[in-house]
N, C-alpha and C positions, 0 to 999 in steps of 0.2 A: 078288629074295629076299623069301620072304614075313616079314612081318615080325611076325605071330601067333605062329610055328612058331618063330623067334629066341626071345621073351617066353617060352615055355614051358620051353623048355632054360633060361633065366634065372630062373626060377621055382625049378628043382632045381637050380641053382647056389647059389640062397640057403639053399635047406632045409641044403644039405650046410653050408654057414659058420655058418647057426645054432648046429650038432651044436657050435662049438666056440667060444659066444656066451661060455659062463658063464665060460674059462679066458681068451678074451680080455678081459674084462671086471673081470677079479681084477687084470690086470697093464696096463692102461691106462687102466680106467674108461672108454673110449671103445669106443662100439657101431657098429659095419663093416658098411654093406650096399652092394653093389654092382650096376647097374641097367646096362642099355643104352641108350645112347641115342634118339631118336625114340619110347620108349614112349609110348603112347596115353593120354590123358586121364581119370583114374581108374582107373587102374591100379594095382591092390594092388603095394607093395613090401614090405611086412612087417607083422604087428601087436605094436606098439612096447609095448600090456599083457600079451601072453606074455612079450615079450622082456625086459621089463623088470621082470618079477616085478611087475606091479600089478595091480587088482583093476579091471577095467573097467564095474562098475557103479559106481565112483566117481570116476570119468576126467571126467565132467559137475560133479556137486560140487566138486571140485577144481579147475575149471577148465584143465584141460591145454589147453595151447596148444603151439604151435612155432616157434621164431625163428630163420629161416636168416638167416646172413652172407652177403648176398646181393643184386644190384639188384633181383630180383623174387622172388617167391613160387612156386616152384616143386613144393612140397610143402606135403601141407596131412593134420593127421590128425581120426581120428574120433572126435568124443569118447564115442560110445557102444558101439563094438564097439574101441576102441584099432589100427585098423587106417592105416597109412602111405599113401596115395596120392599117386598124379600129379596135379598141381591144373592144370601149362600143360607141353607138350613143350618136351623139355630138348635143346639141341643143342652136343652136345659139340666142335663148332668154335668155337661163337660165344662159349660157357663158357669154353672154353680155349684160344686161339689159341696158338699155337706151344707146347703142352707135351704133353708122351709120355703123363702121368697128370694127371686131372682128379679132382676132390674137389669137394665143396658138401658145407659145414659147416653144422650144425644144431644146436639146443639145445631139449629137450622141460623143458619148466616146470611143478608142478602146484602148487598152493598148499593148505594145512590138512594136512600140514605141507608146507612150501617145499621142493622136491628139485627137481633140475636134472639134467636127462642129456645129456650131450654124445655126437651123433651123427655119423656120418663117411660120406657115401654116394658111391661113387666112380662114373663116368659113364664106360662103357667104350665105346669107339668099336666102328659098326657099318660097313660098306664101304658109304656110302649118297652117298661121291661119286663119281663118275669124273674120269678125268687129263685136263687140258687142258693143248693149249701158248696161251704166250703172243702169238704170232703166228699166224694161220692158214696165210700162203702164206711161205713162206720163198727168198727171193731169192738168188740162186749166180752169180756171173759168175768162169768159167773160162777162162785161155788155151788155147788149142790148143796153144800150145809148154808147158803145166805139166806135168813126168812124173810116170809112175805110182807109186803109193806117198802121193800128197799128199794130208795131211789136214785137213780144214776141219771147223770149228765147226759147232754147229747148237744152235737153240734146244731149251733142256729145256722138259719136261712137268710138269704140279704138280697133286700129288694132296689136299686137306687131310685126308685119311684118314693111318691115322697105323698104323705095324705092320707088319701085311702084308696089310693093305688100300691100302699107298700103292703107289709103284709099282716094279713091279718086273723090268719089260722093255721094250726097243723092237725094232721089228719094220718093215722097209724092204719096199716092195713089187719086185717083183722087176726086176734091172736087169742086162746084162753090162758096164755103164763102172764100176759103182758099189756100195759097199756101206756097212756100220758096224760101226762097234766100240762095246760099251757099257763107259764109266768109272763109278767109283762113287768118289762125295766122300768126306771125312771124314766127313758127318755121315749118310752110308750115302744119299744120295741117290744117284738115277740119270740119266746123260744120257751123249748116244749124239756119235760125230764122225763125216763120212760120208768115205770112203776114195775115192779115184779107183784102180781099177783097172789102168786103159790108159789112154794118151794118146788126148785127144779130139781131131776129127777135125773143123772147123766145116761146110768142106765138104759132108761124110759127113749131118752132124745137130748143127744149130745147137742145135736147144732140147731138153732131157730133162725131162720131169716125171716125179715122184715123191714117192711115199706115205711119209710115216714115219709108224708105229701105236706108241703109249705104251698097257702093258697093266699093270694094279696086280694083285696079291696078293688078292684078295677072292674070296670065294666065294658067286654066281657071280663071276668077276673083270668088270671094267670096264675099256673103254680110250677112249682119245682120238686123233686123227689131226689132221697138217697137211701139207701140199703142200711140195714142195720143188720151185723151179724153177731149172732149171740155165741158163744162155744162155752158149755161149762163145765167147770172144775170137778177136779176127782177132789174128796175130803180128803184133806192131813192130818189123821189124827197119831202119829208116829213123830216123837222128837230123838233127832243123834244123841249119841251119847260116846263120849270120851273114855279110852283104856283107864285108866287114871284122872282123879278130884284134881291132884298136885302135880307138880313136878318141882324138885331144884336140881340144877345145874352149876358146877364151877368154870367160867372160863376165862385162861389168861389175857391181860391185854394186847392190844395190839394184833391180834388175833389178824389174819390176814381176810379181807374183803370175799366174802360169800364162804367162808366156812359154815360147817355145819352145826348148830347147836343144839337141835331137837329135831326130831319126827316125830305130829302127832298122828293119832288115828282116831274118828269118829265112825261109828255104824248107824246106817236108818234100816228100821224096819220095811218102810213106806218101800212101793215100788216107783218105778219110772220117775219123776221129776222128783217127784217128794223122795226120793231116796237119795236123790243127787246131792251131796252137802259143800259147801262154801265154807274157809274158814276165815276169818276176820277176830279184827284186836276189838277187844268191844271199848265201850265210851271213860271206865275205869283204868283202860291205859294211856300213859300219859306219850304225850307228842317226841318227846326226847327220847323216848324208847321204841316210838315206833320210827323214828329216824334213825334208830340205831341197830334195827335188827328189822328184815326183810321179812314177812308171810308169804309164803304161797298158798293163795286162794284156791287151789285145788289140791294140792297133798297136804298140806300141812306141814311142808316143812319151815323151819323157820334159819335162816342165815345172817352170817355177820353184814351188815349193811353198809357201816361206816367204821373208820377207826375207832376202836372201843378205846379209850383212856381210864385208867383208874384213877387219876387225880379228880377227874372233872365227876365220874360217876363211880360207885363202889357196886352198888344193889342196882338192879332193874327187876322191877315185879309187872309181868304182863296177865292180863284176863282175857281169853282165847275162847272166840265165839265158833262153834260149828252150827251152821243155818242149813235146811233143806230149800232145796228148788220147788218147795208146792208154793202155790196159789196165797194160801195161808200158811207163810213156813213157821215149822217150830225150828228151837234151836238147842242146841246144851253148848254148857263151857267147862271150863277146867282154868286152872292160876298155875301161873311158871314165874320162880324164883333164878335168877343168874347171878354168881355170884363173882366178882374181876377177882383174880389175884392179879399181886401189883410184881412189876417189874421196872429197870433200871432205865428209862426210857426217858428220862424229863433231862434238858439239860440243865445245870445252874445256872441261875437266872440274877441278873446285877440291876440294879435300879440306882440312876444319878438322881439323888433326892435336892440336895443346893450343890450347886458351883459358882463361884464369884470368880469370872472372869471378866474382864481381864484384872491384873492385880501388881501393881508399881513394883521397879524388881526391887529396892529395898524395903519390902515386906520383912516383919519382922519372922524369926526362927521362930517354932512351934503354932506360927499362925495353920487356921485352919479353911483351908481351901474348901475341900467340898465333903459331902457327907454323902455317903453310899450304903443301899442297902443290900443285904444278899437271897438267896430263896432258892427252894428245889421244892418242885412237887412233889416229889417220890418221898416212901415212908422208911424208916427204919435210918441202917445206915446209907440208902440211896438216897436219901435226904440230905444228910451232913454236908457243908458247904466249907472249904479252905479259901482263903483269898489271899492276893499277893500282887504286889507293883514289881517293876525290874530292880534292877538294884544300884544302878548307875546314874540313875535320877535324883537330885537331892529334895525327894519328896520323901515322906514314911506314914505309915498305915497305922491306924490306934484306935482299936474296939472301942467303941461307947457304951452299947449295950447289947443285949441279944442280935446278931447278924446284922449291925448297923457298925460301920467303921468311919474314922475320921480321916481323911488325907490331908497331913500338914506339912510344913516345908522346916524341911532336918537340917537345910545348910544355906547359906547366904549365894542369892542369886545373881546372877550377874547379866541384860539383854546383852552388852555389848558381843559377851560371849556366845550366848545362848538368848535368841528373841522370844520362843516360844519352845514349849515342850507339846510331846503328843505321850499321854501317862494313858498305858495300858494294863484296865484293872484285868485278872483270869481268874477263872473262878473253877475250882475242882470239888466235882463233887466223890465220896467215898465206896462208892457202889462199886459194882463186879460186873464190868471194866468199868472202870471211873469215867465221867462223862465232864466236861469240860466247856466253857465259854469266854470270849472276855470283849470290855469296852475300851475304848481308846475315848478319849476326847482329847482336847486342843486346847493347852493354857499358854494364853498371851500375858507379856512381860509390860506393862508400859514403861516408858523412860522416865527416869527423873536426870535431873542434869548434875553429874557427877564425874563425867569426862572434862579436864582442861583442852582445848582447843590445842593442836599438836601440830608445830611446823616441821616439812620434811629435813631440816638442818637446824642447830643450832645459830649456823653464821652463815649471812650470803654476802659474799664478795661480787660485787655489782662494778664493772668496768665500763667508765661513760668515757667516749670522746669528747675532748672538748671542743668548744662553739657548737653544740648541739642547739635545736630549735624548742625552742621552752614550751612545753607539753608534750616534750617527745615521751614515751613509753620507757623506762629504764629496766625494769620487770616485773613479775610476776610473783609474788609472796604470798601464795596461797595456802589457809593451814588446813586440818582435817578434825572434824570432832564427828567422834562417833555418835552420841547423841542422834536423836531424834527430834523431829519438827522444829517448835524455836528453839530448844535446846542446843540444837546444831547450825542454826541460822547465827553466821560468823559475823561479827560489823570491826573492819583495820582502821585502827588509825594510827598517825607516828607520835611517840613519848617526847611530846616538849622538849628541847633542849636548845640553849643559846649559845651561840657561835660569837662572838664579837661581837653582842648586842642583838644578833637576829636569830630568831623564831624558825627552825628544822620547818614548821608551816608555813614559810616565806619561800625556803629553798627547794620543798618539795612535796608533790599531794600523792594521799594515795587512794586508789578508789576502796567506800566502805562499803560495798559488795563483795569484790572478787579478789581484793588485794594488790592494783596493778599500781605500781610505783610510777609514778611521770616525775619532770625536772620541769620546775615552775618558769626556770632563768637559764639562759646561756653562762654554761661554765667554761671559765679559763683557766688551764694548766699554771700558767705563770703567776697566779693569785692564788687560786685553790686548786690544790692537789689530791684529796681526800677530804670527807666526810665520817665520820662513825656516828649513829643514832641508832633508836630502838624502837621496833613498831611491832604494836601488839593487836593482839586477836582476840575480842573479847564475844562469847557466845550473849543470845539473849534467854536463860534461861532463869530462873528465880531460884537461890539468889544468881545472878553472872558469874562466868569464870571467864579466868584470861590468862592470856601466855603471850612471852614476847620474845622476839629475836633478834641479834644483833645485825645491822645490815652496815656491811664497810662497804662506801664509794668509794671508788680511787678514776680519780681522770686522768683520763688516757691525754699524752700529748699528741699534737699536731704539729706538721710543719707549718707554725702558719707568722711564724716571725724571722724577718729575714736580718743577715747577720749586719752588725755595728761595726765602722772599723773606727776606732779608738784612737789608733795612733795610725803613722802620724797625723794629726788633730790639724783640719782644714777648716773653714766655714763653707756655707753651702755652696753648692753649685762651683765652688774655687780650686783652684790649681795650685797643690801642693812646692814650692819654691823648698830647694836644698840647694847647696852648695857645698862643692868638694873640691878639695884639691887635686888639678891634674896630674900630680907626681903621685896620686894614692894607690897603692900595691897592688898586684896579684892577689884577690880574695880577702881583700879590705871591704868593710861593712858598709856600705851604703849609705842604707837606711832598711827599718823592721818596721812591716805593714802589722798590727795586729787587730782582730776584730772578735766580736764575742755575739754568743746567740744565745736568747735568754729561754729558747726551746730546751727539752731533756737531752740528754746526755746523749742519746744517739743522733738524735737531729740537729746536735749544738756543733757537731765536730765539724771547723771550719779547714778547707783546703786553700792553697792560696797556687795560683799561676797567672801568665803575663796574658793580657787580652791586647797589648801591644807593648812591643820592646822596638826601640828605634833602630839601635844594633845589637842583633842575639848573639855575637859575639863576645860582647862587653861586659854582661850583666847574667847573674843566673840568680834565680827564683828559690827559697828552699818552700816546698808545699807544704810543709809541716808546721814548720814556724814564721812563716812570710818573711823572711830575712833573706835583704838584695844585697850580694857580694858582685864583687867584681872578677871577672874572670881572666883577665889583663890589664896589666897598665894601659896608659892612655898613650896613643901615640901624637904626631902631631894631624895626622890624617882626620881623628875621631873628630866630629863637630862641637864645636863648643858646647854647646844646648841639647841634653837627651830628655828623651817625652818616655815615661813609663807609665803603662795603665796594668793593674793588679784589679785583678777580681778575687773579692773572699767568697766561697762559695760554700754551703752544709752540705750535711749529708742526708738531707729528707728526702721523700717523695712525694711532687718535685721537689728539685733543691733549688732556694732560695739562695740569693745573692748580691754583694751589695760591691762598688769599684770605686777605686781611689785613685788618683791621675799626679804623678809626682815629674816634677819638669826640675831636673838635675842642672846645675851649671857650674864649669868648672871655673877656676882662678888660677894664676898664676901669682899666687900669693905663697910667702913660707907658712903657711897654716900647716899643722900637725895634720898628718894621714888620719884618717878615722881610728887606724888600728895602734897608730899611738897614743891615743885616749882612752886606751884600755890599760898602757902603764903610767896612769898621771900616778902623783905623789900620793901620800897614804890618807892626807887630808881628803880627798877627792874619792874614795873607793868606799866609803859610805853613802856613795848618791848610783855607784854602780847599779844594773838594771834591777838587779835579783832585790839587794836593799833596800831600794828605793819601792819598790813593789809591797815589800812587808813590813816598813815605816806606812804606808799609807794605808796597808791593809789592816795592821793595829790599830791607826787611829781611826778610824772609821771604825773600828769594830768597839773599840772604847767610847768615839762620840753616840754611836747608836744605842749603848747602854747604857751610859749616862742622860741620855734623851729618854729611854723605853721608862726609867726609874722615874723622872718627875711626870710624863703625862700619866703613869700607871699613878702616882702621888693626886696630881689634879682631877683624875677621873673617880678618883675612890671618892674625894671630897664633893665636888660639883655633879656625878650621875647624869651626865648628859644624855639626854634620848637620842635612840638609833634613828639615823640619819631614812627618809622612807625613797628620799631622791636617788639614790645606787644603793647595792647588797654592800654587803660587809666585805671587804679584802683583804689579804695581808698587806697594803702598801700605809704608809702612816703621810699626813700632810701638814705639813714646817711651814706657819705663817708667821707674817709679822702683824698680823692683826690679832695672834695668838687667837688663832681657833683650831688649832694643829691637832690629827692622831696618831696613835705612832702604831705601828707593826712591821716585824721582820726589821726589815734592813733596806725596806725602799722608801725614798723621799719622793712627797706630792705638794710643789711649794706655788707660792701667789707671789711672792715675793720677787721682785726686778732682778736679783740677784742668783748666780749661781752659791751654793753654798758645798763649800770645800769639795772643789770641781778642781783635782789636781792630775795632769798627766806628763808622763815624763817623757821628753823627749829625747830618744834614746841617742842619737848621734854626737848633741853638744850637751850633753851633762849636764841640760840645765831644768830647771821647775819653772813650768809656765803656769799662770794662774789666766784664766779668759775670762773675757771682757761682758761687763754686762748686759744680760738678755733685753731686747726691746722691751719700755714699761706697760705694764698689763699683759703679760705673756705668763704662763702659768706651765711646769717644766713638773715632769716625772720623772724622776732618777734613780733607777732599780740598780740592786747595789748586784756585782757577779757572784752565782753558786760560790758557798761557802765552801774554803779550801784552797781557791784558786790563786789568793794573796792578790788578786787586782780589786781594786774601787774605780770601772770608768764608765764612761758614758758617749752617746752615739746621738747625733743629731738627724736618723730614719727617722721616717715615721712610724715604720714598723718595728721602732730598737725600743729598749728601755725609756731609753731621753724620747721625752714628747714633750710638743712647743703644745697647749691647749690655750685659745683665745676664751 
């Protein structure tokens, strides 16, 4: 078709739709030009400045352009004569795959002022393909025995022309077996079936070829061609046939994977294909069977395919097709019975039916944990199932009913011993060899709270020094409870007890976490020496338990009181005055320094030596018992006036010490030698030192218990509350305003006066009673360690005797 001589008649097809541009154009606003496809590259389609009423000497200033809806640029226009061109060949298949009409949308734009034209160019199919099939040679296999009249398929032709340019006839080249019929689809397609005329004859003429011509609507039209090759069939009138209708077979289980179980055999008469036979499970055997046993399609044999089980299957019944290779095959069959014997192959099988874990350990005996079932697949005595736990578990096993057991608890359980068990059921079955399984599971114990709380002693001896820092750490009284969660969650506290009116919670905390014992106050040796109380440990679990233990303080002393000296009895800051006679002997007594330390026994032991002696000639020191002898007469050389300084000193670290200053003066008086005053008359050897020591130590130990008896009298009666201003002490206070306490053996007075404040002065045999304290002075008077047979007192500040304003 020339395709110049098409464009031209396309050319007066547009003039003619122009004629009726301006009435389309009132009622769509859309401008309609219609093209054919394959037009040639610059090819005028229209000029878009006539048609659109525009001024094409301003098509350039305006910038006119064209924006197709489109993957490429298929149109392109001029901007100085406004005329429409082909810019690339448009191919209205590739544009439009499967549609009857084709369109490419355009939009002409010019700007100063902005106007937009929507264009519409439709792309009209030209007969520029011819019909192809999709096969070239088409293959036909015909019986000899199919009669006439019989119709057979044939591949269509396909044209992507579209109209009556697609297709619209087929054309058989000529034949007397054969011809066609043309159908037309729904969608007005064409395709042809080809007809057998007469019974074919193999004989006569095995093979036919033949032409089918697919011819399309175009002008000039166009066609396509493919072969059709016919080959016919030899008749099968010969069906196989099977040695044997039946068969049964026995075969053990478990049989090992492609043994043999049968060979069948089928014979055909037929020759060459139709002899050839196939064997196949026909549609009467079921899936499970042909899963379980293999066919071979050419012998016929048949093999074990999968593990055979006699639990799951006993019988397999197959139906066994032999088919021939003809055209039209026949076929024959035959039935096969297999029959499992069973064997010992299954193991015993346990099933946990209930288990209640976890389960409190005091659970009651013959409760019932869990319920178990047992099972074997095998038959006879391979079936029988024995079952059993270990025997050291105090769980035990009790039939219910057929092969269902109960597992209860035979003995009281204990977590603390045992948190959890792991109980393994075994299960034997009775077969030849016996086959065997077993479960384990995991029974947890929960707690209940049944442990007391357990300290690692029954008694902790706790050693605190004293003047400690109040919240210092004293220890650790941690208990242990086996228990679980709050069960075991421990809270300490100390058991109430009163001391001299005070509250164990005054004197000491202890943490209700971890147990740690602290000292609320600074403790003193010389007031308290011990404690005993009891702090317990109580768990939180419902209901609580608790345990307690005994805990002794004992405080440690310090050197931290330095020693008193007592006699001879100075006032402060003063210089001791004695007088001797200078005719007094060789190792005549002086005077005896004595001082007392109200520290323990080890830090109390006072020494005594000279820190100045005027003449070390004169005078010796005893360190033991401070007693100053003379170690010669005096001559008339010695100076009238001797100066002795004594230091008493402990035995702590450091040691503490305290000095007395005694200024001797002699006389030439007949006064008795000192050491004549040791034989006065018998009147007078009742005030000697040692007596005079245990008259005073008696009365004081009498007044302090005739005192202990009435405030113990006045406190039972009046219950006076404990004092919140100082802790409790052993010392007792002796008022005249009578608001006195009493303990021990020390006096704490308000009173102006010393109150039986006796020391003896050892040299003149005599009892001095001293002179009363400034008024408002308030006086501590700790009596010396019981034993000692002294009552004295010391004007330190660091001694017993304290002056308090």
């Amino acid at each position: 078709m020339d395709i110049y001589s098409t464009v031209g008649a396309w050319k007066r097809y547009v003039s003619f739709f122009l004629l009726f541009l301006p009435m389309l154009t009132s009622v769509f606003a859309v401008t309609h030009y219609s093209v054919p496809e394959e037009m040639e590259v610059g090819s005028v389609v229209a000029n878009l400045a006539a048609d659109l009423g525009l001024d094409a000497k301003t098509l350039s200033r305006r910038k006119i352009r064209l924006d197709i809806i489109a993957n490429k640029k298929y149109m392109e226009v001029n901007k100085e004569t406004g005329e429409l061109f082909i810019l690339e060949k448009m191919d209205r298949e590739y544009l439009c795959t499967s549609k009857t009409t084709c369109f490419l949308k355009m939009e002409v734009i010019l700007d100063n002022p902005v106007r937009i034209f929507n264009i519409e160019l439709e792309i009209t199919d030209i007969n520029d393909n011819s019909p192809s099939f999709r096969r070239d040679t088409i293959h036909l296999d015909i019986s000899e025995s199919t009669p006439a009249g019989e119709r057979f398929s044939l591949s269509n032709a396909v044209d992507p022309d579209i109209g009556i340019n697609s297709i619209k006839n087929y054309y058989l080249s000529e034949s007397s077996d054969f011809d066609i019929e043309i159908q037309t689809g729904r969608d007005g397609s064409k395709f042809a079936d080809l007809i057998l005329k007469k019974a074919l004859d193999r004989e006569e003429q095995a093979l036919h070829n033949l032409v089918l011509i697919a011819v399309d609507g175009g002008i000039p039209a166009r066609s396509g061609t493919a072969s059709i090759i016919v080959r016919v069939l030899d008749t099968n009138d010969n069906a196989p046939r099977f040695d044997k209708e039946s068969y049964t077979i026995s075969l053990p289980e478990n049989s090992p994977i492609g043994s043999l179980v049968v060979k069948l055999n089928a014979t055909d008469l037929d020759e060459g294909a139709n002899a050839e036979i196939i064997y196949s499970y026909s549609l009467y055997t079921s899936e499970k069977t042909q899963e379980a046993f293999g066919l071979n399609q050419n012998n016929g044999e048949i093999r074990v395919k999968e593990m055979i089980n006699y639990e799951d299957f006993r019988i397999y019944d197959m139906e066994i097709i032999a088919r021939d290779k003809g055209a039209n095959s026949l076929s024959g069959q035959c039935k096969i019975t297999v029959l499992i014997t069973d064997m010992n192959d299954n193991h015993p099988d346990i099933s946990i039916k209930s288990f209640q874990n976890p389960i409190k350990e005091n659970v009651a005996v013959d409760t019932v944990i869990a319920v178990v079932s047992v099972s074997d697949k095998d038959s006879e005595d391979n079936g029988v199932v024995d079952i059993h736990i270990p025997n050291n578990l105090p769980f035990a096993l009790r039939e219910s009913s057929d092969n269902y057991y109960e597992l209860i608890v035979s003995e009281p359980l204990d977590r603390e011993k045992v948190p959890e068990y792991d109980i393994t059921f075994t299960v034997i079955d009775r077969g030849s060899p016996p086959l065997s399984d077993n479960e384990t599971i995991t029974l947890e114990l929960l707690d209940v709270n049944d442990n007391v709380p357990q300290f690692p002693k029954p008694f902790y001896t706790i050693p605190v020094a004293e003047n400690n820092a109040p919240g210092a750490l004293l220890g650790s009284l941690s208990a242990f409870d086996p228990d679980l969660h709050e069960n075991q969650y421990l809270v300490y506290f100390i058991i109430e007890k009163e001391i001299a009116n005070t509250s164990m919670s005054m004197l000491f905390s202890i943490n209700p976490e971890n147990g740690n014992l602290y000292a609320l106050k600074t403790f003193d040796y010389e007031i308290e020496k011990e404690f005993l109380f009891h702090i317990e440990a109580r768990d939180s679990g419902v209901p609580p338990l608790s345990s307690n233990v005994t805990v002794h303080i004992i405080i440690m002393d310090q050197n931290d009181n330095t020693p008193t000296i007592v006699s001879p009895w100075r006032a402060h800051g003063s210089v001791v005055e004695e007088k001797i006679p200078r005719s007094t002997d060789k190792g005549s007594l002086v005077a005896k320094v004595i001082a007392i330390d109200t520290d323990s026994v080890h830090n109390s032991r006072i020494s005594y030596q000279f820190l100045l002696n005027t003449d070390n000639t004169l005078f010796s020191l005893d360190q033991y018992n401070g007693e100053i002898r003379t170690m010669r007469m005096f001559s008339y050389r010695d100076a009238r006036h001797q100066r002795l300084v004594v230091i008493a000193k402990d035995n702590g670290e450091p040691a503490l010490s305290a000095t007395v200053t005694i200024k001797l003066s002699t006389v030439e008086t007949a006064l008795k030698s000192y050491s004549d005053m040791t034989e006065v008359p018998l009147e007078y050897d009742i005030f000697s030192d040692l007596n005079l020591y245990l008259v005073i130590g008696l009365g004081s130990v009498s007044f302090l218990l005739l005192i202990t008896i009435l405030v113990t009298i006045v406190l039972k009666c009046q219950k006076p509350k404990p004092s919140k201003a100082a802790p409790p002490s052993r010392n007792s206070v002796i008022s005249s305003e009578r608001n006195s306490t009493f303990a021990d053996s020390t006096l704490v007075s308000n009173d102006a006066y010393w109150y039986s404040m006796f020391l003896a002065e050892t040299r003149k045999g005599k009892l001095v009673v001293r002179q009363p304290a400034p008024k408002g002075s308030r006086y501590v008077v700790s009596s010396l360690p019981r034993g000692t047979g002294l009552t004295d007192t010391s004007d330190s500040a660091a001694s017993t005797l304290q002056v308090r304003n």
